[in-house]
ROMI-677347 format. One line per 5 residues: number of its first residue (from 1); their letters; for each residue y, x, z of N, C-alpha, C. Coordinates in Angstrom, 3 decimals. Example, Ala and Ser with C-alpha at 12.3 -4.5 7.8 and 13.67 -1.06 7.14 Angstrom:
// residues 2
1	AS	-5.690:13.190:7.800:-4.500:12.300:7.800:-3.300:13.200:7.800 ~ -2.250:12.850:7.080:-1.060:13.670:7.140:0.030:12.900:7.870
END
This chain:
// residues 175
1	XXXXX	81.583:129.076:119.828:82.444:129.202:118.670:83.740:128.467:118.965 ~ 84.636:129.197:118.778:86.222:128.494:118.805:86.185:128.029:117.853 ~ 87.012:126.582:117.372:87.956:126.423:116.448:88.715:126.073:116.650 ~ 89.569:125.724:115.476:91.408:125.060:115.227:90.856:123.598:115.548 ~ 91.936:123.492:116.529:92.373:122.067:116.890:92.715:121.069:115.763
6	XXXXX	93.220:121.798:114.877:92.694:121.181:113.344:91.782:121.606:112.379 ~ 91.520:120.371:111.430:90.557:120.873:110.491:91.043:120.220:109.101 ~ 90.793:120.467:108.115:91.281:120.008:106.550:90.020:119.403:106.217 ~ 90.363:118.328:106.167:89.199:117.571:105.188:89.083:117.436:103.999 ~ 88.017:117.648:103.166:88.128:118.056:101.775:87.522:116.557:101.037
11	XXXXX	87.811:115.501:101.686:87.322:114.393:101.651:87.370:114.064:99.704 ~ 89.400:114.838:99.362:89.945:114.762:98.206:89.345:115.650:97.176 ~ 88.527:116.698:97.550:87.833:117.162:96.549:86.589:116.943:95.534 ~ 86.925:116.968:94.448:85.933:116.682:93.812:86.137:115.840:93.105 ~ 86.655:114.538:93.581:86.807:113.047:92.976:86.274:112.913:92.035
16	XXXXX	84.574:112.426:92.099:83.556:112.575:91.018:83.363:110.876:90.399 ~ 83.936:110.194:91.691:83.874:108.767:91.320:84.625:107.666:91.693 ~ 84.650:106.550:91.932:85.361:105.531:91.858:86.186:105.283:93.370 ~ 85.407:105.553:94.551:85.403:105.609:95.828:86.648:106.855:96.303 ~ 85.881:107.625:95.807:86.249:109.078:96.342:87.812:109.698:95.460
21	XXXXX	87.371:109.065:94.064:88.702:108.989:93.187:89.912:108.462:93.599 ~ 89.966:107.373:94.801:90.958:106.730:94.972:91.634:107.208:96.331 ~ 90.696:108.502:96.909:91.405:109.211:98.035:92.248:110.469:97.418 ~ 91.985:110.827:96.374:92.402:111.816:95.742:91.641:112.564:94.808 ~ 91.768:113.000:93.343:91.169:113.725:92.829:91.757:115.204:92.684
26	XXXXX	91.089:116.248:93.728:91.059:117.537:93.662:90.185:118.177:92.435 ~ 89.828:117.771:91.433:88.499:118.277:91.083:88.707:120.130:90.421 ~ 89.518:120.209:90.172:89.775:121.805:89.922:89.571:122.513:90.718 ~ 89.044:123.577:91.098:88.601:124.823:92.368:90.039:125.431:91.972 ~ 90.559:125.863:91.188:91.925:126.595:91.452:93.187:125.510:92.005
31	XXXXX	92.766:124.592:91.500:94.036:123.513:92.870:93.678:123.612:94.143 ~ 92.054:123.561:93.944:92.135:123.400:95.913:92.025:125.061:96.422 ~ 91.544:125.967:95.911:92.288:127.135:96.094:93.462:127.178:96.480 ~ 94.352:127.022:95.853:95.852:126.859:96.414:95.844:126.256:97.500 ~ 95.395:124.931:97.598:94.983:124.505:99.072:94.629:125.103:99.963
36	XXXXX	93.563:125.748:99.789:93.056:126.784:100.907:93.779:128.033:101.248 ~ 94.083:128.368:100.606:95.142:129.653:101.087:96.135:128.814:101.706 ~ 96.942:128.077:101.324:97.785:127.863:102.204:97.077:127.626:103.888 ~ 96.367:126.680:103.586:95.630:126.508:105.082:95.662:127.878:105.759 ~ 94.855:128.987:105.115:94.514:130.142:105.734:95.554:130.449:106.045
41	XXXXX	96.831:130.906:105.283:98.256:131.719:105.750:98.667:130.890:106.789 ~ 98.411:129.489:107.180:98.770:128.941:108.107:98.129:128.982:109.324 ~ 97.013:129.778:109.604:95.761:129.946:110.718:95.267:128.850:110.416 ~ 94.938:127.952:109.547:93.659:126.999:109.879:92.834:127.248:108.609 ~ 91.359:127.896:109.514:90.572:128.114:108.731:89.150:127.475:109.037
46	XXXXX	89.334:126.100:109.247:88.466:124.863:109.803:88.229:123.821:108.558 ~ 87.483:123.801:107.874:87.046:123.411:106.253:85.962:122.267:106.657 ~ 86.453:120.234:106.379:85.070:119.237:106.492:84.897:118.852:105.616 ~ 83.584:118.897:105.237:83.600:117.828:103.878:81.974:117.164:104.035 ~ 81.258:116.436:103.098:79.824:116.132:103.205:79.137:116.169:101.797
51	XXXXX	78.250:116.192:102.040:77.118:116.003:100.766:77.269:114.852:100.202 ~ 78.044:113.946:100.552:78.127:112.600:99.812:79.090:112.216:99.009 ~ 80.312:113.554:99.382:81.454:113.450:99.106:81.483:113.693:97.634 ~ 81.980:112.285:96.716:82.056:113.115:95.384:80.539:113.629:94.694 ~ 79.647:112.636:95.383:78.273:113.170:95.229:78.113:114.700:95.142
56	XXXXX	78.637:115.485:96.126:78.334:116.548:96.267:79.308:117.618:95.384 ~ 79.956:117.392:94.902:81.422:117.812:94.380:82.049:118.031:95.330 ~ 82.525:117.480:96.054:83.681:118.250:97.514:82.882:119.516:97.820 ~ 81.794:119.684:98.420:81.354:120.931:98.672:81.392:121.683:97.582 ~ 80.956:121.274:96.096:81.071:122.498:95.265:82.605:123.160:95.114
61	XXXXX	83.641:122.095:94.759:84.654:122.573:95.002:85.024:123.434:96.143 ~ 84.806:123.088:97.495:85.147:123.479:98.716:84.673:125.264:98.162 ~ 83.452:125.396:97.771:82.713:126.665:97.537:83.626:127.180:96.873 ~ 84.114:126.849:95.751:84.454:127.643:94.983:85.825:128.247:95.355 ~ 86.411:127.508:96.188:87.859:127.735:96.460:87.657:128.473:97.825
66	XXXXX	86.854:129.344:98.749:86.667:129.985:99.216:85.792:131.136:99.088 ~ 85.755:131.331:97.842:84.376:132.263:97.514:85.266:133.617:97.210 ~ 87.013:133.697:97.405:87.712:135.126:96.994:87.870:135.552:99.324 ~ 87.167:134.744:100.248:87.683:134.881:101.014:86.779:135.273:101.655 ~ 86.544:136.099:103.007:85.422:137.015:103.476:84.987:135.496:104.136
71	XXXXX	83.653:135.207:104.384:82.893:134.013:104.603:82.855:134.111:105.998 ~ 82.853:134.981:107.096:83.085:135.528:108.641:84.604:134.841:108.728 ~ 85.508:134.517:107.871:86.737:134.324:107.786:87.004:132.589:108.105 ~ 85.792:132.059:106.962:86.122:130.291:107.233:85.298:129.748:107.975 ~ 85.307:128.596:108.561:84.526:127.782:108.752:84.208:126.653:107.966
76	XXXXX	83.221:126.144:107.498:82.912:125.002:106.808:82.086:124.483:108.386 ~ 82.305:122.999:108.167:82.024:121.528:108.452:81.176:120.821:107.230 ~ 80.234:120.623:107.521:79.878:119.669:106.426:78.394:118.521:107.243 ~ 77.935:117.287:106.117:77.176:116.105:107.044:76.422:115.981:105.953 ~ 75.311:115.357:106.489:74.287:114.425:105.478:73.715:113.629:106.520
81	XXXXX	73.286:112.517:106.042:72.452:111.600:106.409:72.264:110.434:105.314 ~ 73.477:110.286:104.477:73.330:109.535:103.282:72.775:110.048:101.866 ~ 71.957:109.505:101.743:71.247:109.602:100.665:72.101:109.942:99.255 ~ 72.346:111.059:98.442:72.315:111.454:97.393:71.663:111.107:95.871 ~ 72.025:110.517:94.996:71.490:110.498:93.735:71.518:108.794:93.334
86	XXXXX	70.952:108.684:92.617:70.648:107.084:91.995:69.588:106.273:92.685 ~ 70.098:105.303:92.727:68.861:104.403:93.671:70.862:103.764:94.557 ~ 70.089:102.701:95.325:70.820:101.857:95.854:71.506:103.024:97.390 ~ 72.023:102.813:97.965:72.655:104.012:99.099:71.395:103.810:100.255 ~ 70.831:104.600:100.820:70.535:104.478:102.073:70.623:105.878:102.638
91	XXXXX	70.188:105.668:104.548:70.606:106.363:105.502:69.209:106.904:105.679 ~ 69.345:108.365:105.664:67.939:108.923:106.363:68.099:110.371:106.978 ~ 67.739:110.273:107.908:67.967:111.823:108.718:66.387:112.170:108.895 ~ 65.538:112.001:108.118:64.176:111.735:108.090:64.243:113.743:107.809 ~ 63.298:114.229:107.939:62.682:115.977:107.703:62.992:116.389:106.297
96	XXXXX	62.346:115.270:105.480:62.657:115.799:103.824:64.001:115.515:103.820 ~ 64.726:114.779:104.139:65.995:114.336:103.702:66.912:115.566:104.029 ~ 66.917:116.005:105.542:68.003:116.515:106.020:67.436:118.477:105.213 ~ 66.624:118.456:105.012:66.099:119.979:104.218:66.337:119.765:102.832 ~ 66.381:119.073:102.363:66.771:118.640:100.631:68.471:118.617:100.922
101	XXXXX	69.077:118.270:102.134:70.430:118.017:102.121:71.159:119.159:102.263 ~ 70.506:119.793:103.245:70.888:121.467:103.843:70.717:122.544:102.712 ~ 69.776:122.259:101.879:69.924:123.449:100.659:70.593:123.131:100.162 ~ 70.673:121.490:99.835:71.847:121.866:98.026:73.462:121.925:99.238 ~ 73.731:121.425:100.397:75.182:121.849:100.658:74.847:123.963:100.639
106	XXXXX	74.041:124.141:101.201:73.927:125.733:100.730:74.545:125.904:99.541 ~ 73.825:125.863:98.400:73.420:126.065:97.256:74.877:125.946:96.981 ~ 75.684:124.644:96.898:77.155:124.354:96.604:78.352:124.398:97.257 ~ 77.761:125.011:98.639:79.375:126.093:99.384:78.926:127.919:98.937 ~ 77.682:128.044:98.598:77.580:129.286:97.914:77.499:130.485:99.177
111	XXXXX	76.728:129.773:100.051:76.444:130.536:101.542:75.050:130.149:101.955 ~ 74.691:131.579:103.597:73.914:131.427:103.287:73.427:130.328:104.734 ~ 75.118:129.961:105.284:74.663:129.218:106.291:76.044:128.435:106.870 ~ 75.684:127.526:107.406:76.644:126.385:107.675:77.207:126.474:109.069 ~ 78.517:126.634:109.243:78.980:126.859:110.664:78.817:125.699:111.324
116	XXXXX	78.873:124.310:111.208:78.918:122.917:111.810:78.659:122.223:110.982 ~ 77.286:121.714:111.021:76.115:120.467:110.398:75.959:119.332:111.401 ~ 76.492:118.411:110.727:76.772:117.128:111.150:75.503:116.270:110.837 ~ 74.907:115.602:111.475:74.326:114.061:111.064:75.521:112.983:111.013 ~ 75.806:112.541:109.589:76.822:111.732:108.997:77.331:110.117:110.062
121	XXXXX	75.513:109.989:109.941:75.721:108.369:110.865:74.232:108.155:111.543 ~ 73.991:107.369:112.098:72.785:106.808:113.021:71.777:106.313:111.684 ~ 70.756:107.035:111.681:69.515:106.329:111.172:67.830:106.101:112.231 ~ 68.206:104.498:111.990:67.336:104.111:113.013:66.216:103.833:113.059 ~ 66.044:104.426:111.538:64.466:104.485:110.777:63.815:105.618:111.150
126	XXXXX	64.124:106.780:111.157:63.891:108.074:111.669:63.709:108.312:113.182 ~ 62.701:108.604:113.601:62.601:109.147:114.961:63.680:109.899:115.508 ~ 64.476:109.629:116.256:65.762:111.116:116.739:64.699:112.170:116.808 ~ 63.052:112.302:117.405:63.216:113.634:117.658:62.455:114.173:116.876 ~ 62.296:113.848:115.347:62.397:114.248:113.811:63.258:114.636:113.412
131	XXXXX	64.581:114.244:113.695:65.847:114.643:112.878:66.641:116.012:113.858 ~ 66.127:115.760:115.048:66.557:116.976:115.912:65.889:118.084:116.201 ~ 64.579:117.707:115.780:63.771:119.450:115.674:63.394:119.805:114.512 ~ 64.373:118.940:113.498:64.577:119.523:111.976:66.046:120.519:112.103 ~ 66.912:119.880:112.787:67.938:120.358:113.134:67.665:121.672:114.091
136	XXXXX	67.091:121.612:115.254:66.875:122.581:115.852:66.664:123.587:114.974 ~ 65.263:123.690:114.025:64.898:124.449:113.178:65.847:125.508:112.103 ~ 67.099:124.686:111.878:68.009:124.958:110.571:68.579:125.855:111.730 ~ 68.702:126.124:113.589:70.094:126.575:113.934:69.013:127.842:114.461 ~ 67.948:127.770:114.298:66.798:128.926:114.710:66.830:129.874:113.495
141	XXXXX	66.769:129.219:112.626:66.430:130.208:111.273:67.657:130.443:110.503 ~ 68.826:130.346:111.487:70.447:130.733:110.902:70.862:130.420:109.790 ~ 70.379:129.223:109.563:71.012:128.258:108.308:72.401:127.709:108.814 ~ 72.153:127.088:110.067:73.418:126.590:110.778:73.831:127.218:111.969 ~ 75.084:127.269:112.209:75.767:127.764:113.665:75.823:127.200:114.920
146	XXXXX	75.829:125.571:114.610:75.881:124.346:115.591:75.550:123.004:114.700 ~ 75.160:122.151:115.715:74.792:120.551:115.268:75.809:119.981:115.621 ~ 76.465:119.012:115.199:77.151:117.964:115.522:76.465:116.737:114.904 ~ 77.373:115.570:115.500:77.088:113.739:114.816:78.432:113.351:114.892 ~ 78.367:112.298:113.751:79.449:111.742:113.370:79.096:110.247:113.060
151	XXXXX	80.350:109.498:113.701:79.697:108.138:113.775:78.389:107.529:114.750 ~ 78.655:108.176:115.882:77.215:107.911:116.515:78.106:107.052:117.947 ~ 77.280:105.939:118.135:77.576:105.773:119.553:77.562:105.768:120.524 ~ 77.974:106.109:121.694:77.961:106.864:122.674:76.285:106.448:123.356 ~ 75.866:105.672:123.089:74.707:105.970:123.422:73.183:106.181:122.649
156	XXXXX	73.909:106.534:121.667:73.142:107.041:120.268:73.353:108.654:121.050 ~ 74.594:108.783:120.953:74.750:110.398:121.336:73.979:110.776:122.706 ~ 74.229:110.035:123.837:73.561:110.350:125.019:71.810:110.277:124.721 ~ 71.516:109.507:124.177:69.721:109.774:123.716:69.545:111.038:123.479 ~ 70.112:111.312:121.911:70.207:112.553:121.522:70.237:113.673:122.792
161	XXXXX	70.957:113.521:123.127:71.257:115.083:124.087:70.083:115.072:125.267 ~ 69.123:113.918:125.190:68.597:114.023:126.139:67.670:113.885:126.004 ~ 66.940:114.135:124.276:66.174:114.671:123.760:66.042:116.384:123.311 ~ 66.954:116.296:123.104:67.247:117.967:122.714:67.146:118.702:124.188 ~ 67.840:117.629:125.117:67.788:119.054:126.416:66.411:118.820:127.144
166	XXXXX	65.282:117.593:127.119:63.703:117.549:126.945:62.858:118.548:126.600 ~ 63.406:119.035:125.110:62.510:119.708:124.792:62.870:120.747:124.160 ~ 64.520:121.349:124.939:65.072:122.662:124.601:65.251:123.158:122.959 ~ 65.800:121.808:122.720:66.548:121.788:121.501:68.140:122.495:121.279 ~ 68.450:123.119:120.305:69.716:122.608:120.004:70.490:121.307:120.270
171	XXXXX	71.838:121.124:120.643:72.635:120.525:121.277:73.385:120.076:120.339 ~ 74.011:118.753:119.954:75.412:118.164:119.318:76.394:119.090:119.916 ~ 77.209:119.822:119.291:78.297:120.442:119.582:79.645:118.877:120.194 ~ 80.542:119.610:121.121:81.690:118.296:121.164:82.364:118.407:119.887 ~ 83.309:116.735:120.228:83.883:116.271:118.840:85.468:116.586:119.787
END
């Protein structure tokens, strides 16, 4: 898969709360619409955002403001590994986590599959090769296009790849 050497982060969408409010509040789908078309008339049709963003508001927005555009057309970017909902924050790339994470970003980009699924950050509670033949699984059954990680360090990442290429996994796409 090609993409644009750039990408738009939708970091500003949503602004559901206090954090995310102070990067910008997009929360209207027809503002960031406007956003997105412009992107598109400009060739960049490279869309990041996460499940955490806006507790899950950036992606709904993100959805909605691409839902007049043929879906073969964009790319979405999107991550989980942080925990969603009430309770104190934690990190889990654990099986239930990353399948509870992967439907609702489904469910709220309004597709039926994710071009580039990120693991957000390192969870060191989780087995890597739990979280990578959960991952494998999502890019078998065309939920996702590619894996990536974000926030991982270089020898977080080199494990990884050398688990996945062990046991003929799916691969971290480059950053």
């Amino acid at each position: 898969m090609k993409v644009p050497e750039l990408c738009f982060g939708c970091g500003t969408f949503g602004g559901k709360n206090e954090f995310f409010d102070a990067w910008g509040a997009i929360g209207d789908v027809a503002e960031a619409r406007k956003i997105v078309d412009i992107c598109m008339e400009a060739g960049l049709n490279f869309f990041d955002t996460a499940d955490i963003y806006s507790d899950g508001s950036s992606e709904a927005v993100l959805g909605g403001a691409i839902k007049h555009l043929k879906r073969e057309d964009v790319l979405i970017s999107t991550k989980a590994t942080f925990r969603l909902g009430p309770g104190p924050p934690a990190i889990s790339s654990s099986r239930y986590h990353l399948i509870q994470s992967l439907e609702g970003s489904l469910k709220r980009h309004g597709t039926d599959y994710i071009d580039v699924y990120h693991l957000h950050e390192v969870d060191s509670l989780t087995p890597p090769e739990e979280s990578l033949s959960t991952l494998d699984k999502f890019v078998r059954d065309g939920k996702v296009r590619y894996i990536a990680c974000s926030n991982f360090s270089g020898w977080h990442l080199m494990k990884s790849l050398s688990i996945s290429e062990r046991y003929g996994w799916s691969r971290y796409v480059g950053q």
